[in-house]
C-alpha positions as CSV (number, residue, x, y, z in Angstrom):
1,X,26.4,10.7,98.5
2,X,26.8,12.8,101.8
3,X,28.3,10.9,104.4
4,X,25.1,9.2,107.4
5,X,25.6,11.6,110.9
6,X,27.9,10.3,113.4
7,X,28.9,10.1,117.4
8,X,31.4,12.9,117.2
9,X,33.3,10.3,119.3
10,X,34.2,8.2,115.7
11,X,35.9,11.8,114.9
12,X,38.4,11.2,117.7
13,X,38.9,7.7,116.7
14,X,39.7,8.2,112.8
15,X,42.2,10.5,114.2
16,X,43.8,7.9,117.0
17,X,43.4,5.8,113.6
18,X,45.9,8.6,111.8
19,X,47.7,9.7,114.3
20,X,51.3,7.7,114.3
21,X,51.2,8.8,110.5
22,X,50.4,12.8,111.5
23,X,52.3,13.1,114.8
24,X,56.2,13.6,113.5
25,X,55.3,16.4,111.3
26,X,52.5,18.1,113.1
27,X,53.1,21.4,115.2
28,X,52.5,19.5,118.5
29,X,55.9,17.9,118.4
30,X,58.4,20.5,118.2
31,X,55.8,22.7,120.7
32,X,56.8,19.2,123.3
33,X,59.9,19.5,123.3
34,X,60.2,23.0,123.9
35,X,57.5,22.7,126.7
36,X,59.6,20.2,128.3
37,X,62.9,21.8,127.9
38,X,61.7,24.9,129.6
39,X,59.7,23.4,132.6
40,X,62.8,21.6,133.3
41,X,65.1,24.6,133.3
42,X,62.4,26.5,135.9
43,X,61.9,23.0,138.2
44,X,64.6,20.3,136.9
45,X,63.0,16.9,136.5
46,X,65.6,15.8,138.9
47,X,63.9,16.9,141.5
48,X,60.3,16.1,140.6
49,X,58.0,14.3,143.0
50,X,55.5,13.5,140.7
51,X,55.3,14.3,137.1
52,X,51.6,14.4,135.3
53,X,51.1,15.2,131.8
54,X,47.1,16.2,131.5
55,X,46.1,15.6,127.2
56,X,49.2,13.0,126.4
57,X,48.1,12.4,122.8
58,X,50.5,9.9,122.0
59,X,53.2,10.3,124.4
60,X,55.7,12.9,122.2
61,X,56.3,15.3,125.9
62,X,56.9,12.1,128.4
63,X,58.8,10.4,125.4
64,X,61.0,13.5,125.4
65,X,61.1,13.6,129.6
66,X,61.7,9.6,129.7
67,X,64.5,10.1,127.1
68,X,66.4,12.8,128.1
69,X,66.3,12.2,132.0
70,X,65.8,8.9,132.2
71,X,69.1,8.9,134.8
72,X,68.6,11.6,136.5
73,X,64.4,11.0,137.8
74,X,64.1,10.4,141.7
75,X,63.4,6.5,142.2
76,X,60.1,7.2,144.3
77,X,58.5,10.0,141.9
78,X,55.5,9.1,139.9
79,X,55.3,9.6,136.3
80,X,51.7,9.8,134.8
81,X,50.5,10.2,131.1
82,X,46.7,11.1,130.8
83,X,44.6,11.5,128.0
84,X,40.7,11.6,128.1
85,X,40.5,10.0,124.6
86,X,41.3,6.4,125.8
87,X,42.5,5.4,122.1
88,X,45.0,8.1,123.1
89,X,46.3,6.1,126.0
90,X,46.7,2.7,124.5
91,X,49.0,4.3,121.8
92,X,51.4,5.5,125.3
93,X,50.3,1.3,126.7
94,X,51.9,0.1,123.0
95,X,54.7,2.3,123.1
96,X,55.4,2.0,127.0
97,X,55.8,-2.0,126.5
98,X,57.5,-1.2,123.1
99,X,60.1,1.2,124.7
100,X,60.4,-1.5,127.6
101,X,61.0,-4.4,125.1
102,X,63.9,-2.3,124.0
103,X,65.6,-2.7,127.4
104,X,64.5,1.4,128.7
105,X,63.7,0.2,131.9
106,X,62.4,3.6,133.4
107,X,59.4,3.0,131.2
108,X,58.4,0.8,133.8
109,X,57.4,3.9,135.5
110,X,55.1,5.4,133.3
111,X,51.4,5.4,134.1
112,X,49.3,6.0,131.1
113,X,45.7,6.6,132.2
114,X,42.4,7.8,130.9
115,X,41.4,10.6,132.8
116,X,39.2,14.5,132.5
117,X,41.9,17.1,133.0
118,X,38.9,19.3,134.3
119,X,38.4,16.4,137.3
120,X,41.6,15.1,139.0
121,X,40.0,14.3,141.5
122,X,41.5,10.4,141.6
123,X,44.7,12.8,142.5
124,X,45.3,13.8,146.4
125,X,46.2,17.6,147.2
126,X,50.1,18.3,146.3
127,X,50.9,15.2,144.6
128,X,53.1,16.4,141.8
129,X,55.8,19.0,141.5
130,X,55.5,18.9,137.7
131,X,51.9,19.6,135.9
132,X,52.6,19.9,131.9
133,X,50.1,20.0,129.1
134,X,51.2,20.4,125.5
135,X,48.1,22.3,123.5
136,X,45.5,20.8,125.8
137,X,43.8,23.8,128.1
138,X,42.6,26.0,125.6
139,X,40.2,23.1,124.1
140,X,38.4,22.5,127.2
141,X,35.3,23.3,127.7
142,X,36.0,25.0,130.9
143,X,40.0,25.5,131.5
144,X,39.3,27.6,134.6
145,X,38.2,24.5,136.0
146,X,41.2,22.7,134.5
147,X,44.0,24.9,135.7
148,X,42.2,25.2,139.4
149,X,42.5,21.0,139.3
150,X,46.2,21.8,138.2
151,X,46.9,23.7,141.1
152,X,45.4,21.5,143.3
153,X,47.2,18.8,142.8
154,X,50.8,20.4,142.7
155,X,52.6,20.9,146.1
156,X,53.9,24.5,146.9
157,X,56.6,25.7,144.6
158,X,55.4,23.1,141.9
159,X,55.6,24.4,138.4
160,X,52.9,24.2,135.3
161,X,54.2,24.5,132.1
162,X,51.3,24.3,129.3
163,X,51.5,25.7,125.4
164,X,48.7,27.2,123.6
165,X,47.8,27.7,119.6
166,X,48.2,31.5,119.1
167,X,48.0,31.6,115.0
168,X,48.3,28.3,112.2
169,X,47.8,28.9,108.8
170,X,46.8,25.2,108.5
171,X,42.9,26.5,110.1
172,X,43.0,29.4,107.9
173,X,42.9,26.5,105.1
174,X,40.0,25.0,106.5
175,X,37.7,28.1,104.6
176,X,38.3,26.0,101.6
177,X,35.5,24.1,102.8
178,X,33.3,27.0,103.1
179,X,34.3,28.1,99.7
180,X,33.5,24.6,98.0
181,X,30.5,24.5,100.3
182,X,29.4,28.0,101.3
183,X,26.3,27.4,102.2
184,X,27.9,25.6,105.5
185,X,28.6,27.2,109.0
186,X,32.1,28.9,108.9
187,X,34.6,26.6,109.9
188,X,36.6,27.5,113.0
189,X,39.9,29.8,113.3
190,X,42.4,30.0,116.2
191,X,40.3,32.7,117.7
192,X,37.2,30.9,117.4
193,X,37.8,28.0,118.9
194,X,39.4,29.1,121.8
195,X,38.8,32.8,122.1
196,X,40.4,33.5,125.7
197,X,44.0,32.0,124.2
198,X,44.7,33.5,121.1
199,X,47.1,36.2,123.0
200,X,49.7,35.2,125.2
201,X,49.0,37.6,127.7
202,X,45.8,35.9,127.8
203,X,47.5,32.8,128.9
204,X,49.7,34.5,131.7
205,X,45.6,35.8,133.1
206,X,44.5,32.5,133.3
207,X,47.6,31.3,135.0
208,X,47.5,34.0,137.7
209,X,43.4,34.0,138.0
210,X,43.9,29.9,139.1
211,X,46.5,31.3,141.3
212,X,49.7,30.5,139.9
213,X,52.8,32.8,140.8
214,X,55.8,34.1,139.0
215,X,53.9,33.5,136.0
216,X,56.1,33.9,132.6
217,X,55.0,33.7,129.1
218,X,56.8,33.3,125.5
219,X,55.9,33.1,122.1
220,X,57.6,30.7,119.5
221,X,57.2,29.2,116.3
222,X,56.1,25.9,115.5
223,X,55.5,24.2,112.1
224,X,53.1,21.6,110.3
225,X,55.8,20.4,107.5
226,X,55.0,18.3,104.7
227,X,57.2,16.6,101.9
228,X,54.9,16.9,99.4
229,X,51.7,18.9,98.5
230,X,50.0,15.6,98.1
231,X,51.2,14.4,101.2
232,X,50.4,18.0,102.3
233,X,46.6,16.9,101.0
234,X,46.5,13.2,102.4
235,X,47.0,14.5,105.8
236,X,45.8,18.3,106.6
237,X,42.3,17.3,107.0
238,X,43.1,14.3,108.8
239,X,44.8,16.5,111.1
240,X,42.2,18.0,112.2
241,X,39.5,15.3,114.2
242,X,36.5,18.0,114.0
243,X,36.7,18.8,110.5
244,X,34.2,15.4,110.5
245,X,31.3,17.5,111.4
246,X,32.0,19.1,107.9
247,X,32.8,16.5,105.6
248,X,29.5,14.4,107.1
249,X,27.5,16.8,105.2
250,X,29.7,17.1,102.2
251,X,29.9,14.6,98.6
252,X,33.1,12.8,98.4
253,X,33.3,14.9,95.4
254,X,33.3,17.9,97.0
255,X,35.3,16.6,100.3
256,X,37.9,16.0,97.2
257,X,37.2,19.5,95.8
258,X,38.1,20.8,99.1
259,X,41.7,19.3,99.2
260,X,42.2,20.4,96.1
261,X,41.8,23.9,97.0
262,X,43.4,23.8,99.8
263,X,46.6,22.5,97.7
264,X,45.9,25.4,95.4
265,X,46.1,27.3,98.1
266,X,49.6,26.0,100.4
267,X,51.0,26.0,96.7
268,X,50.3,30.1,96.0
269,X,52.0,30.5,99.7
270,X,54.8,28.3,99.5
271,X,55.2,27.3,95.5
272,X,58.1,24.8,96.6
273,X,58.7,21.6,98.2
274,X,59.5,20.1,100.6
275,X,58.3,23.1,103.1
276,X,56.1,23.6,106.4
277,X,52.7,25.7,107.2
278,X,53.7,28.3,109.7
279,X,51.8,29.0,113.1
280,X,53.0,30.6,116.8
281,X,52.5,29.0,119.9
282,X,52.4,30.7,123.5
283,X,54.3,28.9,126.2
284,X,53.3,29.6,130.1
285,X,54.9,28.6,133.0
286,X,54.0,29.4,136.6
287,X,54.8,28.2,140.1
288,X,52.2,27.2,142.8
């Protein structure tokens, strides 16, 4: 029987639900690391004021930050995760008093809270030298408002490193729905959902139009790996919080139909295992 209609917020919290069991293969965690590595070479860490991460997930860029400059962070600088999903920020509460239990002190630091990154307003003018946001402003609803609360809140010469979806071939699998169900709206590609970032030069514009400087841009590649194809299948779908608005109207027969295809599908492009679906990311940094 098709699934009853739902708050579109129960999508977001199936996927806090998955998302310790998602997160270490999933593109956003190699795109972190990179973010972080680069903003750091532009504006070291070591001389941040104030560090705000705006779409935290579950803490992969500050774990990175925490871990790799622990030593070298000013005493007096602030260090904030935010997330607007709140089930988001309690996985950064759990692992902040985790990481502490294990004697990292400078988790002590870390402020997770639950905040819009289109309304900082809780932030005064020039509070942070470091803005960073790992696949967050091309899902907003409005990023121009988002990147104009960004520059607000960074003091002159701050940096803003963010990373942005440019091509995954784990949404071009998502047709497989239309094809078991075609009857159904398309389901969304790259391009679709966030039409004004699917070109990295289209990231430097929005930089430079919320009036960031020295803006620079580079594309790389990130991966969604999998052991297994059936892992592949437990978790592609998972991956993806607003494929719910799909499988609500679907059987569970054809929801399984659709996984299968997909398989059929990663399987025809990469016919061995263990392997990775293949996407590029843009990264943009500019100054304030």
């Amino acid at each position: 029987m098709p699934h009853g209609s739902r708050d579109p917020s129960q999508y977001w919290s199936n996927f806090v639900k998955n998302y310790t069991r998602l997160v270490a293969n999933g593109p956003s965690h190699g795109a972190a690391i990179h973010l972080a590595d680069a903003v750091n070479d532009v504006l070291p860490f070591s001389k941040a004021s104030g560090i705000l991460e705006v779409g935290c997930g579950g803490g992969q860029l500050i774990t990175d930050i925490l871990e790799k400059h622990a030593t070298a962070l000013p005493e007096n600088s602030r260090i904030i995760a935010s997330d607007f999903v709140e089930g988001m920020v309690n996985i950064v509460v759990d692992l902040k008093q985790t990481r502490i239990g294990q004697g990292d002190a400078v988790w002590n630091r870390l402020e997770p809270i639950v905040i819009d990154a289109m309304d900082l307003s809780r932030f005064d003018d020039g509070s942070f030298s470091h803005v960073l946001a790992g696949l967050v402003y091309g899902n907003l609803p409005d990023s121009a408002m988002g990147l104009k609360e960004a520059h607000r809140v960074l003091e002159d010469g701050g940096v803003i490193g963010l990373t942005s979806i440019l091509s995954a071939e784990w949404m071009e699998l998502l047709s497989a729905i239309n094809e078991i169900r075609p009857d159904l709206p398309p389901t969304p590609k790259v391009k679709t959902i966030a039409p004004t970032w699917c070109e990295a030069q289209q990231a430097r514009g929005h930089l430079e139009n919320a009036g960031f400087r020295d803006v620079s841009v580079h594309e790389f590649p990130v991966v969604w790996k999998f052991d297994t194809y059936e892992k592949a299948r437990a978790d592609l779908f998972d991956a993806l919080p607003f494929v719910g608005t799909w499988f609500e109207k679907m059987t569970e027969e054809e929801i399984e139909k659709t996984k299968d295809r997909a398989v059929e599908r990663i399987k025809e492009m990469y016919p061995t295992e263990p392997n990775a679906l293949r996407g590029t990311a843009v990264l943009a940094i500019g100054r304030k």
